[in-house]
C-alpha positions as CSV (number, residue, x, y, z in Angstrom):
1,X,-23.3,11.1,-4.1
2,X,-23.7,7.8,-2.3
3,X,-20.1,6.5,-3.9
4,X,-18.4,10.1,-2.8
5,X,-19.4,9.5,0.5
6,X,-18.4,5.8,0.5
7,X,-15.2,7.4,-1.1
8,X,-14.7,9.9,1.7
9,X,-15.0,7.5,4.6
10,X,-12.7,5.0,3.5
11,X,-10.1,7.4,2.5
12,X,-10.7,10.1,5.3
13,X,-12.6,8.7,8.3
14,X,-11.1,5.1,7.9
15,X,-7.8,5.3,7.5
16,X,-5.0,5.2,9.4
17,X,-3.3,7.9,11.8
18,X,-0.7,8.9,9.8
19,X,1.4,8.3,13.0
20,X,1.3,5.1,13.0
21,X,4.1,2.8,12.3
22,X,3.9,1.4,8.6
23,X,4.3,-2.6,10.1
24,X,0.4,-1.7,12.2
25,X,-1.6,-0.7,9.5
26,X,-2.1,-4.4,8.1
27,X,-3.3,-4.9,11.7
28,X,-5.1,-1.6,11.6
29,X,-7.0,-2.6,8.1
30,X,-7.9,-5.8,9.6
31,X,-9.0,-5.4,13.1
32,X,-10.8,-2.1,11.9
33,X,-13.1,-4.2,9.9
34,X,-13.8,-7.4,12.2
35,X,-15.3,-4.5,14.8
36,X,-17.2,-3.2,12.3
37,X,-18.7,-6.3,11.3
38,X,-19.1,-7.3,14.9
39,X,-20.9,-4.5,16.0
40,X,-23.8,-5.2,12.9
41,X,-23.8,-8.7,14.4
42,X,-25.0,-7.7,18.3
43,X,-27.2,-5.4,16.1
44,X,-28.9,-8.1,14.4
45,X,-28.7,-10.3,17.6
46,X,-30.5,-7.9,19.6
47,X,-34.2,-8.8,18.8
48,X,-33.2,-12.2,19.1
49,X,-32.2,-11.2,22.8
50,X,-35.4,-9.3,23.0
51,X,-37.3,-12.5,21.6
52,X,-35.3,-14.9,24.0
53,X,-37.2,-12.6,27.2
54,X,-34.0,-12.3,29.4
55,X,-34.0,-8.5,29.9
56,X,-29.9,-8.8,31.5
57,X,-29.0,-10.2,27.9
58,X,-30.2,-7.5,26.3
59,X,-28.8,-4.7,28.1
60,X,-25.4,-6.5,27.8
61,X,-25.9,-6.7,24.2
62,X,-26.1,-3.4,23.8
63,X,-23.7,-2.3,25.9
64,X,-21.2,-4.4,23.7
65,X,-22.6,-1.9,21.1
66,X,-22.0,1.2,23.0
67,X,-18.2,-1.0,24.0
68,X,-17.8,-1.6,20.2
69,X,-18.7,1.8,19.1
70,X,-15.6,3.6,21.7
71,X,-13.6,0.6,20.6
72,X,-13.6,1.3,17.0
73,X,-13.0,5.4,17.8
74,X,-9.9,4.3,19.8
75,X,-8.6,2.5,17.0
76,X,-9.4,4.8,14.1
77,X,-6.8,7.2,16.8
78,X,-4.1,4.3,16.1
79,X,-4.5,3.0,20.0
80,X,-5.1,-1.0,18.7
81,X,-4.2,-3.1,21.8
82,X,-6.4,-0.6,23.7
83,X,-9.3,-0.9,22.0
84,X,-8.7,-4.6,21.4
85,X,-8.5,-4.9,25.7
86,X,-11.5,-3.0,26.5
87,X,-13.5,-4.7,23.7
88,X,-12.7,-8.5,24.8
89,X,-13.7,-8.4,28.7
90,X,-17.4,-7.2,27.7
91,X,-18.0,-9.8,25.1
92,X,-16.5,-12.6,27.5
93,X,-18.9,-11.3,30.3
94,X,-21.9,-11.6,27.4
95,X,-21.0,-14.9,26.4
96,X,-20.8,-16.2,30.4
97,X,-23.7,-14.7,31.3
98,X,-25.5,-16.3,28.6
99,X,-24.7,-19.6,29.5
100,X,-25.7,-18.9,33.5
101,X,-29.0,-17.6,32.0
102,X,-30.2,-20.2,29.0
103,X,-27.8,-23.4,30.2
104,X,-25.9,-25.5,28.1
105,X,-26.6,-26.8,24.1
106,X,-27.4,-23.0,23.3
107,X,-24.3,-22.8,21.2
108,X,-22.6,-20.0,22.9
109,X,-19.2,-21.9,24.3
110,X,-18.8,-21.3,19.9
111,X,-17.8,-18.0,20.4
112,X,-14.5,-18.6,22.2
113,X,-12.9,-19.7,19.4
114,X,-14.0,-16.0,17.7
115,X,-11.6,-14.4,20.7
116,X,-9.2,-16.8,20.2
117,X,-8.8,-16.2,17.1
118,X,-8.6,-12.3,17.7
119,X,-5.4,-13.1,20.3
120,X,-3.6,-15.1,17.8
121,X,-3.7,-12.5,14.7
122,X,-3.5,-9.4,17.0
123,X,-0.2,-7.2,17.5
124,X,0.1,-8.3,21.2
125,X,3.8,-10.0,22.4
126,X,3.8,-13.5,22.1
127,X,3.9,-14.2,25.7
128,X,1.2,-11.9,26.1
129,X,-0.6,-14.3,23.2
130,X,-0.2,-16.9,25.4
131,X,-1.5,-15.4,29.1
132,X,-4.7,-14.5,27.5
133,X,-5.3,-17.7,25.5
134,X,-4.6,-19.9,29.3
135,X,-7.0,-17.2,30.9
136,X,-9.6,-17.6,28.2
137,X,-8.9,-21.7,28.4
138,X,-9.6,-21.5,32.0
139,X,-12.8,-19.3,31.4
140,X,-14.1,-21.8,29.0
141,X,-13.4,-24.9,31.2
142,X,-15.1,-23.4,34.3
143,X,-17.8,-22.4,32.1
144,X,-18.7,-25.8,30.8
145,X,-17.9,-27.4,34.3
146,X,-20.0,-25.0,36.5
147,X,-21.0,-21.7,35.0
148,X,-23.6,-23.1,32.7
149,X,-27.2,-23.1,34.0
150,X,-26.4,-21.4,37.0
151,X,-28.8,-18.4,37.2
152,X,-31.4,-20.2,35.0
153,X,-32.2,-22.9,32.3
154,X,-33.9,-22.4,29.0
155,X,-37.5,-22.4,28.7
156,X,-38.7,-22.0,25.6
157,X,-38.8,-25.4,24.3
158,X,-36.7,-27.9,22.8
159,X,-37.2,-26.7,18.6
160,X,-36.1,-22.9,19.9
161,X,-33.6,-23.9,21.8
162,X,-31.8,-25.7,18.5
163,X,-32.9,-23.1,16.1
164,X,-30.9,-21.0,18.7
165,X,-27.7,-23.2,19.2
166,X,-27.9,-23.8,15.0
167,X,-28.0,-19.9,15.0
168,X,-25.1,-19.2,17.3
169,X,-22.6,-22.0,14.9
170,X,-24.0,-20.4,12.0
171,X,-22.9,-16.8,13.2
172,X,-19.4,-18.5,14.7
173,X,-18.9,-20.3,11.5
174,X,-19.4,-17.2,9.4
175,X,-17.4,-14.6,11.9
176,X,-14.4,-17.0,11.4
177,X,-14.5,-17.6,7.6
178,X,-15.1,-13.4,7.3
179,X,-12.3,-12.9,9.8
180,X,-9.8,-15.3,7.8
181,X,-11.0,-13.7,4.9
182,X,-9.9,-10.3,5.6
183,X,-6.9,-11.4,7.2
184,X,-6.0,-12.9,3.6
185,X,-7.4,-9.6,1.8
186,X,-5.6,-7.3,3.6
187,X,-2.1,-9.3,4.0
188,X,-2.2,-9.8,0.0
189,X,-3.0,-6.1,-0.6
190,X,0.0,-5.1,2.5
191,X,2.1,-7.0,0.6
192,X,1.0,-6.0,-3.2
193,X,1.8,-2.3,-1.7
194,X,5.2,-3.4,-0.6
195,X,6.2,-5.0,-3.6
196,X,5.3,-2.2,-5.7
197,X,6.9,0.1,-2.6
198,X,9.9,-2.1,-3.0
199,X,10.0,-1.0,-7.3
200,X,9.2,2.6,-7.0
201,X,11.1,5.8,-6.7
202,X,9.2,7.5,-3.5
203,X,9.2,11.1,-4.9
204,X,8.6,10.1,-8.3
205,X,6.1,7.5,-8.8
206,X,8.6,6.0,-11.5
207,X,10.5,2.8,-11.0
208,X,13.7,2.5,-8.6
209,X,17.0,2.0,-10.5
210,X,16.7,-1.5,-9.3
211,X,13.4,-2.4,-11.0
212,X,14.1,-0.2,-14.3
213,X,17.4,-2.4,-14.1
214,X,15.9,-5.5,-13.4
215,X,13.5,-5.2,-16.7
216,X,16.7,-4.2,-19.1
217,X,17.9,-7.7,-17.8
218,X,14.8,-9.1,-18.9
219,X,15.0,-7.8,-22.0
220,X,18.7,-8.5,-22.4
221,X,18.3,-12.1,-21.8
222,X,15.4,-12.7,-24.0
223,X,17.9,-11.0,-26.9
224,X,15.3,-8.3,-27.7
225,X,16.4,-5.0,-29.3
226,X,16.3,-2.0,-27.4
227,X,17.5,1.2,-27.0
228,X,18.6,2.9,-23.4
229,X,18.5,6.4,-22.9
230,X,20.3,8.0,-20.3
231,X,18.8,11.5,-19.6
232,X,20.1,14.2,-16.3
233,X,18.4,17.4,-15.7
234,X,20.9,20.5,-16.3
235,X,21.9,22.7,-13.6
236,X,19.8,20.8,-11.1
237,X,21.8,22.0,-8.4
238,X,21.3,25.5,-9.0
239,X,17.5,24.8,-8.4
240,X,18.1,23.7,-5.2
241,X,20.4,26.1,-4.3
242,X,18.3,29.3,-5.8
243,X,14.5,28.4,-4.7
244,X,15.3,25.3,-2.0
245,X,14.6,21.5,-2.4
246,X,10.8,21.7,-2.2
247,X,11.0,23.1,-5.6
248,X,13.9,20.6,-6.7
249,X,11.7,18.0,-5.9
250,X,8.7,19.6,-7.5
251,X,10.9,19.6,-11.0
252,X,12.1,15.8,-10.3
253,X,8.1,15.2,-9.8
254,X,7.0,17.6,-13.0
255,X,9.8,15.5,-15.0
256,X,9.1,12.7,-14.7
257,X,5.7,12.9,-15.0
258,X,6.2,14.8,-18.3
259,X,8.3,12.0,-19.6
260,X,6.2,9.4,-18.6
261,X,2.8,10.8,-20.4
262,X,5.6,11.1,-23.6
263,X,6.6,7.9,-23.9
264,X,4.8,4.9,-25.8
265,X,3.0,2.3,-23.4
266,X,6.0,-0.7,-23.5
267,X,9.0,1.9,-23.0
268,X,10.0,1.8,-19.5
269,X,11.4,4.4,-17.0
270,X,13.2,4.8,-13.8
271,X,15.1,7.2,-11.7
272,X,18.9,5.9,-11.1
273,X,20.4,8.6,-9.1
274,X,19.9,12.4,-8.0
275,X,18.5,13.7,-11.1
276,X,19.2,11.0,-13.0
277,X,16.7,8.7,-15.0
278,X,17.1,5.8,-17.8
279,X,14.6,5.0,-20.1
280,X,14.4,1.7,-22.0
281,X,12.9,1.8,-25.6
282,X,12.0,-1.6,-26.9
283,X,12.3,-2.4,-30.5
284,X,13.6,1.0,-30.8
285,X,15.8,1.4,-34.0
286,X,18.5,4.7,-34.4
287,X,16.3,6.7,-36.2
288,X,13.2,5.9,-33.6
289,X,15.1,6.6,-30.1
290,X,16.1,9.9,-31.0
291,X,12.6,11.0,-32.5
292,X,11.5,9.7,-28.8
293,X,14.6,11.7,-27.1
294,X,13.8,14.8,-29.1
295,X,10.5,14.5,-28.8
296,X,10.9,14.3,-24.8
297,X,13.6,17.3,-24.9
298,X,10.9,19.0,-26.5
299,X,8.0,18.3,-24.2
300,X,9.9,19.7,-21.2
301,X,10.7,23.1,-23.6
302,X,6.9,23.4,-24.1
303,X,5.8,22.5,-20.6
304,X,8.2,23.6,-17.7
305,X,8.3,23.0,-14.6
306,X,6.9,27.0,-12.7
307,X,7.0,27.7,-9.4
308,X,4.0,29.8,-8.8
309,X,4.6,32.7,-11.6
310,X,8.2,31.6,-12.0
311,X,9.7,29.3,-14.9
312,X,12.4,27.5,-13.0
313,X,14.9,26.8,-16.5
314,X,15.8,23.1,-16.3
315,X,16.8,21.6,-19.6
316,X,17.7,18.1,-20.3
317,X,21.4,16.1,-21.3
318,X,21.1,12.7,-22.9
319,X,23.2,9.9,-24.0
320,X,21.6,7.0,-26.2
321,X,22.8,3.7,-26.4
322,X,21.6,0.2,-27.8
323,X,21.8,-2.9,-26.9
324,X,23.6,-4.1,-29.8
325,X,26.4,-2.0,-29.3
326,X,28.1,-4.4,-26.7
327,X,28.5,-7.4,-25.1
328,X,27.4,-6.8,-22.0
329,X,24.3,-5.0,-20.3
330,X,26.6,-3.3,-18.3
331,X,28.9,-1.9,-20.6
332,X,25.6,-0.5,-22.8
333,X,24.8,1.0,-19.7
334,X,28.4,2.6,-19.3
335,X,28.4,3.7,-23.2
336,X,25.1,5.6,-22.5
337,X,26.4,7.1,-19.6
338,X,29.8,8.2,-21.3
339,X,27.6,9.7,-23.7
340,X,25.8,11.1,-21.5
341,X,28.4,12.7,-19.9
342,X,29.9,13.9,-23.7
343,X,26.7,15.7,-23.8
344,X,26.8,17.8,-20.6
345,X,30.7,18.6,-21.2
346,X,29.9,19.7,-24.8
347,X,27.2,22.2,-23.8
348,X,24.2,20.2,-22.1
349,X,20.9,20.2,-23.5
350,X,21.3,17.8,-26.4
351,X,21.4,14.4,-27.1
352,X,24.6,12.3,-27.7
353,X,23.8,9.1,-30.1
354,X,27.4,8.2,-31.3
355,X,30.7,7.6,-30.3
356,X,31.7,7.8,-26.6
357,X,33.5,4.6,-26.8
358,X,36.6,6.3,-24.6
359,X,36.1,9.6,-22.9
360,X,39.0,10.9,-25.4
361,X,36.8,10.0,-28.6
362,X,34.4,13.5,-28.4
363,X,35.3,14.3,-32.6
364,X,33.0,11.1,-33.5
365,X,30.2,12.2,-31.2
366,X,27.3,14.0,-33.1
367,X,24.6,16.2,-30.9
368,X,21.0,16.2,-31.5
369,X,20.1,19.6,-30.7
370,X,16.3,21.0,-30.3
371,X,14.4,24.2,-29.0
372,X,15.9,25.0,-25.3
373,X,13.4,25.1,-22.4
374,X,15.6,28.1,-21.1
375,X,14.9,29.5,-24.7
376,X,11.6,28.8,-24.4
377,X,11.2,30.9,-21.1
């Protein structure tokens, strides 16, 4: 119960608007969880304000809590620099007025560096960086020049007042080690997300024809075996044209899905074009590729792709090729899609394995025919 709910505020409560631009959320992710920790912090301090006998310092405190709390509902609504804005004047008023109240050596001039820090990895403008790290320079200076002591001194004795300035660089020296931790944790899962953006095919889930590409170099240059199979859903148009692109892309999705679940764990697959995809078979000999191209041909017959209480009849053309076959990746890659196209001009829904060498070579071709998904329905 306890991990559902956990579950259910990070992916509901704390996430992202979905209007917000895909370049803030690192910032979001970040800046989401400094306030949170922030906010525990004045929680924990506020016995020690309570302790310390200065009833102003407590009342701040917890209106930084009450500040922190509408700070961190403004940015869970995607408005950052808002909540940032209204969140730094009230901590900079706490930390003043608790060096006009206790005096100097209390350990609180520590905290500056916290807001600094929240300046330089925010979303504001760079000049706007700048402003607010002079105004908070100036704050600091006239703070140690003049402010401190002002309204009062401490008076608790020397050993509190160093358990209390010891205190204060503990908490500074863990809210900037937490802070740059984050700030690592969330830029290195950004950018995992990216990279894997960068390789996948956004409707499918399966790799992008660069990636799928990419890896048949790989295996091309490190002179292993495989086989590549070229496979394009018949009649796809006529889907989109008879029930409308929501269900094309429901058949892309249900494809590939299908295909992927089929394959064996090192075989790799990507979409290359409309309703296109290539699949690379590793250590694949003749006999194995087309059991694996059958077998897939067949999987799509048993399991079709239904739009509510309708079977929408897509069946699949494939051309096989292996790397043997030429000397170059590309040209594999051509004689698979030669065959490929063999296969939908002799009839679709069946695999071409031979021949295909020149577009007027179709009498050496041999199909690989199975059970028909329209059949099937």
């Amino acid at each position: 119960m306890d991990n559902r709910m956990l579950r259910y505020l990070k992916e509901r409560v704390l996430s992202p608007p979905t209007t917000l631009a895909p370049e803030r959320r690192r910032s979001f992710h970040i800046f989401l969880r400094i306030y949170l920790f922030v906010t525990a912090i004045h929680v924990v301090f506020t016995p020690i304000f309570l302790w310390i006998n200065v009833p102003a310092l407590t009342a701040l405190n917890l209106l930084c809590i009450a500040v922190n709390s509408l700070t961190i509902l403004l940015h869970l609504r995607g408005k950052l620099l808002l909540a940032l804005l209204i969140k730094l004047p009230f901590v900079l008023t706490l930390i003043v007025a608790a060096g006009m109240l206790l005096g100097n050596n209390i350990g609180v001039e520590y905290y500056f560096f916290i807001i600094l820090f929240e300046f330089v990895i925010s979303d504001l403008q760079r000049r706007y960086k700048i402003i607010l790290s002079a105004i908070l320079l100036g704050i600091f200076l006239i703070m140690l020049q003049w402010l401190f002591g002002l309204w009062g001194e401490w008076s608790l004795g020397e050993p509190a007042r160093k358990m209390l300035h010891a205190l204060n660089l503990m908490t500074t020296f863990v809210l900037i080690t937490y802070i740059a931790l984050q700030v690592y944790i969330v830029s290195e899962t950004t950018e995992r997300r990216f990279r894997s953006d960068a390789y996948r095919d956004s409707l499918t889930g399966v790799f992008n024809r660069r990636a799928v590409i990419e890896r048949a170099d790989t295996l091309w240059c490190q002179q292993r075996p495989f086989a590549l199979l070229l496979l394009d859903a018949d009649h796809f148009k006529q889907v989109n044209d008879n029930y409308g692109h929501g269900a094309g892309d429901k058949v892309l999705r249900h494809i590939a899905q299908l295909l992927q679940h089929a394959l064996r764990e090192r075989d790799c697959i990507g979409r290359v074009g409309g309703e296109e995809f290539l699949i690379l078979l590793p250590d694949a000999n003749f006999d194995e590729a087309v059991a694996i191209a059958s077998r897939l041909r067949a999987e799509l017959a048993s399991q079709p792709c239904r739009l509510g209480k309708r079977i929408l009849p897509v069946t699949l053309s494939m051309g096989l090729a292996w790397s043997n076959e030429d000397q170059l990746l590309n040209d594999v890659i051509d004689l698979a899609d030669r065959r490929l196209y063999l296969a939908k001009s002799s009839g679709r829904d069946q695999i071409i394995a031979e021949g295909g060498e020149a577009f007027d070579i179709t009498a050496r071709c041999e199909a690989f025919k199975g059970p028909s998904s329209t059949e099937e329905a």
